[in-house]
N, C-alpha and C positions, 0 to 999 in steps of 0.2 A: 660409634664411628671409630674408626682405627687408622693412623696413618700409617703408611709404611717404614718400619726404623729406619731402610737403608735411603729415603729421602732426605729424613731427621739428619741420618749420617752426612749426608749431602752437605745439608745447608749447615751444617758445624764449619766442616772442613771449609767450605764456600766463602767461610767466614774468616779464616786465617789459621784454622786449628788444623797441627800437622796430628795429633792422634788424639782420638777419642772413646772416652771410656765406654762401656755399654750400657750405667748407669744414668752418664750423660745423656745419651742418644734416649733413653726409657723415660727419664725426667725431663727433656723439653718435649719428648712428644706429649706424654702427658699435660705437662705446661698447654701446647699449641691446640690440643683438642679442647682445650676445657677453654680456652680465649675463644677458639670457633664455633661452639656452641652456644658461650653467650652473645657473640655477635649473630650470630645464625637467628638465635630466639628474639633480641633486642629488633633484628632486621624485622622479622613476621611481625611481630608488635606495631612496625611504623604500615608498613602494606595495610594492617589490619583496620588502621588508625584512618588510613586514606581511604577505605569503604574497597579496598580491591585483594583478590585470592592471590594474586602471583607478586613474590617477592619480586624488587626489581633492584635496580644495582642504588640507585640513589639510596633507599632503602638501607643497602648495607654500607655505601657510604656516609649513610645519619648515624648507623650503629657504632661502626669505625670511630666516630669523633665525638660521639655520647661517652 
């Protein structure tokens, strides 16, 4: 998975930051893919868990607060 840096950029700035490094922007997407992939995996786990193939939102609402 890959996010877009200039979202990354986005949600920096969004945040209150008047300029951002391109370090930054590399290191929280990093950060945010590797958080959404174990929420991603943790979610399939709970569906799995329920006896059903389609992840559903509750799902990654379990993962969210696990």
């Amino acid at each position: 998975m890959s996010l877009p840096k200039a979202a990354i950029e986005r949600i920096i700035r969004g945040a209150g930051a008047e300029r951002v490094s391109g370090d930054a922007v590399e290191e929280l997407k990093d950060a945010v893919e590797d958080l959404a992939e174990e929420v991603a995996s943790d979610s399939a786990k709970f569906a799995d868990y329920a006896d059903r193939n389609t992840v559903k939102k509750e799902d990654v609402d379990m993962a969210v607060q696990h």
